[in-house]
N, C-alpha and C positions, 0 to 999 in steps of 0.2 A: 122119475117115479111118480106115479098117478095117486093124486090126492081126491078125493071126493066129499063129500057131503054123508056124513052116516047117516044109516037107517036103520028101525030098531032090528032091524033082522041084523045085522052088524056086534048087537052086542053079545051074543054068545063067543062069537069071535074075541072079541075084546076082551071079556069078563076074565080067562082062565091069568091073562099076563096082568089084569090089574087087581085082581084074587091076590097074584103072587107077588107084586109089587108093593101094594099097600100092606101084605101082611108081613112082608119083610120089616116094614117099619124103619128102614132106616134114610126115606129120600122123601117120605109126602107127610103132612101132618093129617091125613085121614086117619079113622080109627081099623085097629088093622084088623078090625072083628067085622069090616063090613059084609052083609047078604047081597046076593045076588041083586035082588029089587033094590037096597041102598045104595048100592052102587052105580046100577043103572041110575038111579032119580040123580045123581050128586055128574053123573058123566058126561049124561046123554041132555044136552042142551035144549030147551026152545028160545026163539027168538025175546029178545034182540041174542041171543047166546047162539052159538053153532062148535057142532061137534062134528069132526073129519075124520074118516080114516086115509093111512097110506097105503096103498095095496102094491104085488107085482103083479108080472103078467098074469099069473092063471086065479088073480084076486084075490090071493090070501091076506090078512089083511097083518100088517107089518108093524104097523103102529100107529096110535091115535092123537089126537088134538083136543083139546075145550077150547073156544076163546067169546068173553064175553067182557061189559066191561067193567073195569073195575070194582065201582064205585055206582049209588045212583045220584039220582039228582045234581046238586052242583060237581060230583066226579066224573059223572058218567063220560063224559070226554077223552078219557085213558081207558085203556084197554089191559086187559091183564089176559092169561092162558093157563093152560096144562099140560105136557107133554107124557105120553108113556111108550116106550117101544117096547116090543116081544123082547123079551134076552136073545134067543134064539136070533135074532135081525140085529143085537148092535151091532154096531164097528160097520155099518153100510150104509150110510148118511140117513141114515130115516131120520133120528131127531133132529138134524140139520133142514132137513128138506119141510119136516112139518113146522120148523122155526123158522123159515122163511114163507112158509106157505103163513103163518100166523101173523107176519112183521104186514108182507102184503096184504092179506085182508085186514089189517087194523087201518093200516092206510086207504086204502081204498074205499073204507066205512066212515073217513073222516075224522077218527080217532087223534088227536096231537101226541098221545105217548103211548107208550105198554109199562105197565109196570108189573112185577111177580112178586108177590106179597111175603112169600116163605121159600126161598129157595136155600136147602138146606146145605150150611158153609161144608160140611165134611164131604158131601157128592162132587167130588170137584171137575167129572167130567160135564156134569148139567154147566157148575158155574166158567168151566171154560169153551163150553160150546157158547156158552147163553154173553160172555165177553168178546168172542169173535164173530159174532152179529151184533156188537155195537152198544149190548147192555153195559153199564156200570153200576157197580155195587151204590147206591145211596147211604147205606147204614148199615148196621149188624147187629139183633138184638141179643147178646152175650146167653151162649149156655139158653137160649132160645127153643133148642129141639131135643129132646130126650133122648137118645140112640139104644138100640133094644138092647144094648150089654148094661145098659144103666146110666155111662155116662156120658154127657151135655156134650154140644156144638152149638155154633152159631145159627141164626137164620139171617140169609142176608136179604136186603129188599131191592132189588134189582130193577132198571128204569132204563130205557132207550126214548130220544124223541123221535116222532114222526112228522110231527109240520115241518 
């Protein structure tokens, strides 16, 4: 599956699945009211940050990436991401293929870890994709994420090394 580099022409594309993502509320701690220009600023990377899409053959774009790092100053060493796939694309390795395309460029950037700062304990296909690439749970901060019916779930802080 072909990963590239976005561009802003890219994010209309993008925009409708993380519209519908984030206002789901129930897998990112963004606010689910964001606009179109919010979203873009919080999505769409610049350096040292990069943001991917996955495209198929006739370049539709399937699902995206953030990766930037962590942390600045004495963190900046770790790497952290963001994963979104269309609905319409799961269950067809997109988020696997952008979570390798992620694991590979933190290494390659020189990066020694990735770490994901909120990954939300009740989405359990994130944390069992994000376990069979090698993360492991660090911690879990209790009742950490609000879920739109009202009530709490964990966030866990998930770490793989790369050196």
């Amino acid at each position: 599956m072909p990963i590239r580099d976005a561009d802003p022409a890219d994010w209309p594309a993008i925009w409708p699945f993380f519209r519908d993502i984030t206002a789901a509320g129930d897998t990112y701690t963004y606010p689910r009211d964001l606009t179109f220009e919010q979203g873009r600023e919080w999505w769409m990377l610049t350096a040292p940050g990069r943001t991917v899409v996955a495209v198929d053959d006739d370049g539709t774009v399937l699902g995206s990436a953030k990766m930037n790092p962590n942390q600045m100053g004495g963190g900046s060493h770790i790497a952290s991401a963001s994963f979104m796939v269309a609905p319409g694309h799961a269950g067809r390795g997109v988020g696997r293929a952008l979570g390798e395309h992620a694991i590979a460029w933190a290494r390659a950037e020189g990066y020694r870890g990735m770490q994901f700062n909120a990954v939300v304990e009740a989405n359990t296909r994130a944390v069992g994709l994000w376990r069979s690439l090698g993360f492991t749970v660090l911690g879990t901060v209790p009742d950490g994420f609000r879920l739109p019916d009202g009530s709490y779930t964990g966030l866990h802080i998930m770490h793989r090394p790369l050196a």
